[in-house]
N, C-alpha and C positions, 0 to 999 in steps of 0.2 A: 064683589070681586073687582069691577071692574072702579069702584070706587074707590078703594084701595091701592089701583095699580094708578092712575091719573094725581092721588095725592104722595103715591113714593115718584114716580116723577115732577111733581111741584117742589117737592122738597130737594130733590136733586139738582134741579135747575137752580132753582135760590145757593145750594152750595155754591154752586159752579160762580155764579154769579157774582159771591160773595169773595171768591180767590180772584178773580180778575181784578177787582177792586183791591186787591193786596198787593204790594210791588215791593221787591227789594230798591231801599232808594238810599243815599247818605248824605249827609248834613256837617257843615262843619262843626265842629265843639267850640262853645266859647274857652273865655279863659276862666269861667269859674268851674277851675280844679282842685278840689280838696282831697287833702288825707284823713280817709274817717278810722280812726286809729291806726293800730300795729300790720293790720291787715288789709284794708282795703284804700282805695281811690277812686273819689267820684268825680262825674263829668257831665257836664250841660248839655244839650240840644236846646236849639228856638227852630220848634215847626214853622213853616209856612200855614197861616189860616184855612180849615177848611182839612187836615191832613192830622194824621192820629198813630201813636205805638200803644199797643196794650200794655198793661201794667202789666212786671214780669217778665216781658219780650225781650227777646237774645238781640246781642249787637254783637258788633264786632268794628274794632278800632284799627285803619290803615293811616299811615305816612302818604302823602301825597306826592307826585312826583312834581322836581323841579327842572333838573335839570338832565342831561344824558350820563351824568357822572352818579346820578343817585337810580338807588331802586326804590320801591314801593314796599317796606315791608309791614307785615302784620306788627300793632303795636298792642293786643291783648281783646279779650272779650267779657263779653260782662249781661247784664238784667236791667231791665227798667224797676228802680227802686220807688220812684216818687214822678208824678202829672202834679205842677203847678202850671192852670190855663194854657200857653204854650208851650211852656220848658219844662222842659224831661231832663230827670237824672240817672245815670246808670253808675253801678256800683263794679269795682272788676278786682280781683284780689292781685296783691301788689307781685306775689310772689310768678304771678304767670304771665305778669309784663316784661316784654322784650325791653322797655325802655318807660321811662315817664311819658305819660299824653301831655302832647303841648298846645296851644291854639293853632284852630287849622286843621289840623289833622281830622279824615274821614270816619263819620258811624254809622255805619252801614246797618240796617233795619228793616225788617217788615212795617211797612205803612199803609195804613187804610187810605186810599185816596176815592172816594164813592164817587165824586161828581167830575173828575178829570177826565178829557178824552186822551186815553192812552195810546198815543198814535207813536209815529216816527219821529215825530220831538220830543215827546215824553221819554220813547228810549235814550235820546241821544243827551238828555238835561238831567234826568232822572237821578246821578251821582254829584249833583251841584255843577254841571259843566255849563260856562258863559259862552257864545259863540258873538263875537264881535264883529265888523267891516274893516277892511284894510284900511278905513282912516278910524279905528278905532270905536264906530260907533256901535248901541245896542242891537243885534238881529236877532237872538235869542238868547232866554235864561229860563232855570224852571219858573222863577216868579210870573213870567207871560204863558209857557208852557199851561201852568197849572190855570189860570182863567177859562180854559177852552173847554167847547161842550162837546162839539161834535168836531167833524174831518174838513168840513168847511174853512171852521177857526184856524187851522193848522195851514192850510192853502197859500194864502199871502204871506207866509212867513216864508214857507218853502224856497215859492217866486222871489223873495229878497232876496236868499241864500244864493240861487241860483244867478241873480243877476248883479251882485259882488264877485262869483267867481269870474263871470262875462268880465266886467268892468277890469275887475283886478287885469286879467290875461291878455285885454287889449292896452292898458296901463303899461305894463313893462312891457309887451311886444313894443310899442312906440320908442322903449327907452335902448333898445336893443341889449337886454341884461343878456351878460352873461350866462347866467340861469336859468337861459331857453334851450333846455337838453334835447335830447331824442329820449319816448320813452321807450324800455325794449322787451317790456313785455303787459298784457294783462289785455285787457279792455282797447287803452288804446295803443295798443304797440304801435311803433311807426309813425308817430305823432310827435311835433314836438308840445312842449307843456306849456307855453301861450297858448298854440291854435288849439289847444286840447280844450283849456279851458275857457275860450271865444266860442266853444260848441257845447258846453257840458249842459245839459236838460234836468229838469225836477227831477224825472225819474233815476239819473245819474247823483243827482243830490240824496235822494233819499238813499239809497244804496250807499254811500257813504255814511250817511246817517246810523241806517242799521248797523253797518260795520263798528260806528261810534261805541254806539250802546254795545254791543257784544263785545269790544276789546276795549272796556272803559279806562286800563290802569294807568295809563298817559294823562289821558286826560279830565279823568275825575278830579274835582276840586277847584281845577284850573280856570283860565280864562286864557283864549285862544283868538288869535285872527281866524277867520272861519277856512280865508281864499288860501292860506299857508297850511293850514291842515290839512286841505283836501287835498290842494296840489300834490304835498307827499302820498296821500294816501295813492293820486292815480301814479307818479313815477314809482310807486311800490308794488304799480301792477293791478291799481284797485281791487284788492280782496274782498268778495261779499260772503256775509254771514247775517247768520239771524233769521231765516227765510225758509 
């Protein structure tokens, strides 16, 4: 019996184990778009190495947002029809398209990712999101995301993040921007938004980060100054979720 009970719990764990490793994540489509007849239209992914959709596996195609004058909306759904080595093809019928898929646009999927540490930057990259420096340069993308094993890997990234916001808030406090508000509610009410962020902490970074990955429709697909995203996020009261 008790033999029994020790191997439905091993089996149980391995489940467990096996959905942590599965994450909805999205990818952009290349431009090989075809019409496979009267009915259907197919579309590419190229995985990142190391990262897998089951043959058959549901997607679902979004528009990416550009600008404040566009929304995100659903552009159709579909199956994974065909795995050549990286690229995936998914199949969606014409008639339940909101519009034609065009390059760029998001596919959002169940993906095996077995050896990634799924931390707070996996959330916040997880939908193809770049987090750049206020001069532009790399601080994170899923392609470095996806290297990391454990919490460790993820540590010095953070610290970057963190100390671009530093940088940036002492940057335009020197320049006396206009753009040094009061905020008036959230976290840091009563702060203006230089000295806010001349003090903001990892732990303030990742809390934005969460926030990322839980309300990705902004900024999936995108690439972003990291220190201009946050900053909205705390004059919006820094909302946290995910937690």
């Amino acid at each position: 019996m008790k033999k029994h009970f020790f191997i439905a719990c091993f089996l149980c764990l391995a489940v467990q184990a096996a959905a942590q490793r599965t994450r909805i994540m999205a990818f952009p489509i290349t431009d090989y778009i075809i019409e496979a007849g009267d009915t259907l239209v197919v579309v590419q992914v190229k995985l990142p190495a190391g990262l897998s959709i089951k043959l058959s596996g549901f997607c679902i195609i979004k528009s990416i947002y550009k600008t404040s004058a566009d929304s995100v909306v659903k552009v159709g759904e579909g199956k994974c029809r065909l795995i050549k080595s990286d690229y995936y093809y998914f199949s969606m019928f014409k008639k339940d398209l909101t519009r034609k898929p065009v390059a760029g646009d998001l596919l959002y999927a169940d993906v095996l990712a077995p050896d990634v540490y799924q931390g707070v930057l996996f959330e916040a990259t997880k939908y193809s999101v770049t987090l750049n420096s206020v001069e532009n340069h790399l601080l994170a993308d899923m392609n470095m995301v996806l290297k990391m094993r454990t919490a460790a890997d993820e540590t010095p990234v953070i610290t970057s993040l963190t100390a671009d916001m530093k940088y940036t808030g002492a940057a335009m406090s020197k320049q006396n921007d206009v753009q040094d508000m009061m905020i008036e509610k959230g976290k840091f009410k009563g702060k203006k938004i230089f000295a806010a962020m001349q003090n903001i902490t990892d732990a303030d970074v990742k809390d934005f980060l969460y926030y990322l990955g839980d309300r990705p429709e902004k900024y999936a697909g995108n690439t972003w100054k990291f220190s201009e995203i946050m900053a909205t996020w705390i004059i919006n009261g820094a909302p946290v979720y995910g937690r």
